[in-house]
C-alpha positions in Angstrom: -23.0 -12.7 -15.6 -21.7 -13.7 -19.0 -18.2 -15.5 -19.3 -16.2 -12.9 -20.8 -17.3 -10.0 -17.8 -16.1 -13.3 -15.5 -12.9 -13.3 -17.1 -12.5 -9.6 -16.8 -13.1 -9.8 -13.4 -10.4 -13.2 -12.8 -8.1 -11.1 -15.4 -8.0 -8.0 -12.9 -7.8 -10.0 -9.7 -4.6 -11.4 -11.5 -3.3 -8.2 -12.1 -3.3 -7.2 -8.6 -1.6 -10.6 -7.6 1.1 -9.7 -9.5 1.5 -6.6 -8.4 2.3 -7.5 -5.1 -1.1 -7.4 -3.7 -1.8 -3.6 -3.9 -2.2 -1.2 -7.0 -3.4 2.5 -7.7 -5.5 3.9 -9.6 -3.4 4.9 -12.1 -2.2 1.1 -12.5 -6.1 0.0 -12.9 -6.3 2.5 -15.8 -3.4 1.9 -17.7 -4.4 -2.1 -16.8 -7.2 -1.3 -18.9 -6.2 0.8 -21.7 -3.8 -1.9 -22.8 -6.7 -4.6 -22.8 -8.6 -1.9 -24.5 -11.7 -2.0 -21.4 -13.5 1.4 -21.0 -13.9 3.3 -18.1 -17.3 2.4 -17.7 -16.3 -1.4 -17.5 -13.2 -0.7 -15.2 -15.6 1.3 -12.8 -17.8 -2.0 -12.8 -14.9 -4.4 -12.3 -13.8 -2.2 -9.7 -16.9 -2.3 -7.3 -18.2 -5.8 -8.7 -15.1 -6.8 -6.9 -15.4 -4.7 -4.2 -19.0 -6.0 -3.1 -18.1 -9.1 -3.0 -15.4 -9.2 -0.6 -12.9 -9.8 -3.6 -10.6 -6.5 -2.7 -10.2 -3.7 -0.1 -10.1 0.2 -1.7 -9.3 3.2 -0.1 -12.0 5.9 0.7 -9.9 8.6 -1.5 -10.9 8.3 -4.9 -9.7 9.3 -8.4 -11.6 10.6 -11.1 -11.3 8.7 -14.2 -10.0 10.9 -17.1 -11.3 11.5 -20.7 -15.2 9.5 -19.6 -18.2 10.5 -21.6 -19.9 10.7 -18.2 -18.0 11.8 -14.3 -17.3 7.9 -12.3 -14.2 7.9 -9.6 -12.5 5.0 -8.9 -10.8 4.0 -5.2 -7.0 5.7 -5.7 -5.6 2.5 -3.5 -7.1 -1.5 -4.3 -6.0 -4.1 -2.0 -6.8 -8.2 -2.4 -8.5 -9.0 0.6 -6.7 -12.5 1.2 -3.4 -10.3 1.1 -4.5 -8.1 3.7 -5.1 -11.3 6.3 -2.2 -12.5 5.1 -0.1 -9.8 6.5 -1.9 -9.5 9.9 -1.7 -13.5 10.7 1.8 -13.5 9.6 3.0 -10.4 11.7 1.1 -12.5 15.0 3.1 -15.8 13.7 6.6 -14.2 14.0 5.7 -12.6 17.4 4.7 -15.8 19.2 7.7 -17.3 17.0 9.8 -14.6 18.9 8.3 -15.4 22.2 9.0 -19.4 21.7 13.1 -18.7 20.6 13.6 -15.9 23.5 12.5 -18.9 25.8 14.7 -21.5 24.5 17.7 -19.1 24.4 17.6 -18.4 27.8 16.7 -22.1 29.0 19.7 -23.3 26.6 22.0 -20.9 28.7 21.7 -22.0 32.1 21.9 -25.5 30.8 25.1 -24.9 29.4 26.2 -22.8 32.3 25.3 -25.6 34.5 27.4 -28.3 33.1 30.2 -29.5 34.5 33.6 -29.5 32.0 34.3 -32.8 30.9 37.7 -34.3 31.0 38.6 -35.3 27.3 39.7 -39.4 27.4 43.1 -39.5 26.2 43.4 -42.0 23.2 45.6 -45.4 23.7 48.5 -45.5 20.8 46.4 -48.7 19.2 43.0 -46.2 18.7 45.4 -43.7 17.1 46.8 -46.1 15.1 43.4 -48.0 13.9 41.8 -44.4 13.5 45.2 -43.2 11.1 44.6 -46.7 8.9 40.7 -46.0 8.7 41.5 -42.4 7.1 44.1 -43.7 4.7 41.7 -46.6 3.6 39.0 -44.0 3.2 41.2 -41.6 0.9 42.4 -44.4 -1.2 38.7 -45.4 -2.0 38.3 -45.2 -5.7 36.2 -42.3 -7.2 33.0 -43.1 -8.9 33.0 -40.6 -12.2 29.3 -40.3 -13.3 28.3 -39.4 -16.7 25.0 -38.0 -17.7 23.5 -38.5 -20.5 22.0 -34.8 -21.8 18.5 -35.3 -23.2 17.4 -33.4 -26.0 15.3 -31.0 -24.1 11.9 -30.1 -26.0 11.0 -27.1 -27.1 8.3 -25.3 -24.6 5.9 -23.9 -26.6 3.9 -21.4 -24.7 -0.1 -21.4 -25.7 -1.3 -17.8 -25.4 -3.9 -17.7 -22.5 -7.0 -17.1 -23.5 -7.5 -13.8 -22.1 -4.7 -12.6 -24.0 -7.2 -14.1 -27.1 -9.4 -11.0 -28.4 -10.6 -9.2 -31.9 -8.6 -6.0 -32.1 -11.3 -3.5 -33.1 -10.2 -0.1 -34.4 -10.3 2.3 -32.2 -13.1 4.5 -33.7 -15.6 2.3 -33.2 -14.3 1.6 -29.5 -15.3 5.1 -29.2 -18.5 5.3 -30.4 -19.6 2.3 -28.6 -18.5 3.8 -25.2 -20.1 7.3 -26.1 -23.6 5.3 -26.7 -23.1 3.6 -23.6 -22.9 6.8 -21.8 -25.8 8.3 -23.5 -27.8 5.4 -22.6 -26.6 5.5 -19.1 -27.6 9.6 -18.5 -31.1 8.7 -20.4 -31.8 6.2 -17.1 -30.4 8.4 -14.8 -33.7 10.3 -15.6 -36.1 7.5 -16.7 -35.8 4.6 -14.2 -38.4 2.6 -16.0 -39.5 3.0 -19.7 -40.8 0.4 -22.5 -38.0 -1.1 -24.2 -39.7 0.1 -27.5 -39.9 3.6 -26.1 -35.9 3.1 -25.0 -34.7 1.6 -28.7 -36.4 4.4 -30.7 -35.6 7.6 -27.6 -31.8 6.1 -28.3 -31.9 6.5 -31.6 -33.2 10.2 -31.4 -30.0 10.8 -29.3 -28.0 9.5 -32.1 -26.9 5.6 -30.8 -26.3 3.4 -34.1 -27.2 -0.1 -32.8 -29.3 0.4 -29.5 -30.3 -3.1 -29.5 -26.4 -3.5 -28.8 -26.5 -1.0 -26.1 -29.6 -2.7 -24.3 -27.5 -6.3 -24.2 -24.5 -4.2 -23.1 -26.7 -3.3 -20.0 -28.4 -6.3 -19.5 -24.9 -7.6 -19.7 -23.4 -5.3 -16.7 -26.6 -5.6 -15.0 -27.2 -2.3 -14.7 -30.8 -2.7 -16.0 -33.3 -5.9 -16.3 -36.0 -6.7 -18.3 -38.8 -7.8 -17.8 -41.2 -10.1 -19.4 -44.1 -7.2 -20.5 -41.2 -5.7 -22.4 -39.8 -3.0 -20.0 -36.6 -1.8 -19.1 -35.9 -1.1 -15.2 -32.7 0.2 -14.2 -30.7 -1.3 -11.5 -28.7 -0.1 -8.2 -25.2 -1.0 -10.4 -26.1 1.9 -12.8 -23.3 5.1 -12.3 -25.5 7.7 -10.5 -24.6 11.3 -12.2 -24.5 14.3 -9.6 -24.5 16.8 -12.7 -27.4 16.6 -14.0 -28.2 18.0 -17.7 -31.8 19.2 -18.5 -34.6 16.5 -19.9 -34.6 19.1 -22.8 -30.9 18.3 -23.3 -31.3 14.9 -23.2 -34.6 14.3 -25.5 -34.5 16.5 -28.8 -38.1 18.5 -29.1 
C-alpha cells in the first residue's frame, strides 16, 4: 500500500470522526469530489475500510452517479469504535442508575431515622467573639492584582498535509478515470494476460499512458504482477454484472 492511498484512507476515517461518527453516501461522495478522488477510489476506500474492521456500512446501497463503469457504495458508514462506544456507555449509565436508586433510598431511611437535634443556644461572650471575628474579617485589606498582558503570538496554522496536492485540470482527471475503467472491464474478461499483451490491447482501446494505468492497479491492488511478466487480477477488482461483448471490448 503506497503512502498517499494510506492517507486517503486516515483522511476519510477523519471525515467520519467529524461527522459525528456516521455519514451517508451522499456525504462520502461530495467528501470526494472536493478532494477531487474518483469513484473508483472512493469505492476502494470504502471496502478497504470495511474489511478491515475500520467501519460498519449498511446492507442498502447507493449507486455511485456519473462512473464510467456500475460500483454501489453502502448508503449508511459507521466507525466501528463509535458503535462500541455507544453500547458500553448505554450499560455504564444503567448500572450508574442502579447504584444512585440504592443510595437514594438508603439515604432516606437514615434521615428518617434520626432523632431532631436540639440547637445549643449560644452564651452572650460566643456572640460577642463571633460579631468581632466578622468585623475583623470585613476590614481585612483587599489585595488588587495586576496582570501583566503578554504579547500573545501570532498562531500560524501549517496546512496539513493532506490538504497539500497538485490541482490537475479537470480534463485530464477525466481521462485518467475513463482509462482506469477501460482497463478494469478488459480484466473483468481476461483474468490473466502478459503485461505486453495488456500495454499494447490498452492502447487499441484508446488509453494514452497504459504504463500509468498498470501502476494505478498495482497501486489499488486490484491486480499483481508477477516476475515472468504477467498480469493477474485480484479479488479487489469491481466485478461488472453487465457485461459487454469481447467484440466490444477488443477492436477486430
Amino acid at each position: 500500500m503506497s503512502e498517499s492511498y494510506r492517507e486517503l484512507l486516515l483522511s476519510f476515517l477523519l471525515f467520519i470522526t467529524m461527522k459525528g461518527g456516521k455519514i451517508t453516501a451522499s456525504d462520502a461522495l461530495k467528501w470526494a469530489d472536493d478532494n477531487g478522488i474518483n469513484p473508483i477510489t472512493l469505492y476502494t476506500i470504502v471496502y478497504d475500510l470495511k474489511n478491515k474492521g475500520e467501519i460498519i456500512c449498511s446492507r442498502e446501497e447507493e449507486n455511485i452517479p456519473g462512473c464510467s463503469i456500475p460500483l454501489s457504495i453502502p448508503k449508511e458508514i459507521l466507525l466501528k469504535n463509535v458503535v462500541v462506544k455507544s453500547k458500553v456507555e448505554k450499560k455504564r449509565q444503567r448500572k450508574k442508575k442502579l447504584r444512585t436508586k440504592g443510595k437514594t433510598e438508603k439515604g432516606l431511611l437514615v434521615f428518617l431515622g434520626k432523632k431532631e437535634e436540639v440547637k445549643k443556644k449560644e452564651s452572650p461572650v460566643e456572640k460577642i467573639y463571633k460579631k468581632e471575628t466578622r468585623e475583623e474579617k470585613s476590614l481585612s485589606p483587599i489585595e488588587i492584582v495586576v496582570e501583566e498582558k503578554r504579547p500573545q503570538k501570532e498562531i500560524v496554522e501549517k496546512p496539513s498535509r493532506l490538504e497539500i496536492r497538485e490541482e490537475k485540470p479537470a480534463i485530464e482527471k477525466i481521462e485518467d478515470e475513463e482509462d482506469l475503467a477501460k482497463a478494469i472491464e478488459y480484466l473483468n474478461y481476461f483474468w490473466s494476460v502478459g503485461e505486453i499483451r495488456f500495454i499494447l490491447d490498452l492502447k487499441r482501446e484508446g488509453v494514452k499512458d497504459p504504463e500509468k494505468v498498470l501502476r494505478r492497479l498495482l497501486e489499488l491492488g486490484y491486480v499483481t504482477r508477477s516476475p515472468l511478466g504477467v498480469i493477474n487480477a485480484t479479488e479487489r477488482l469491481p466485478k461488472l454484472e453487465n457485461r459487454k461483448s469481447i467484440a466490444d471490448i477488443l477492436p477486430s
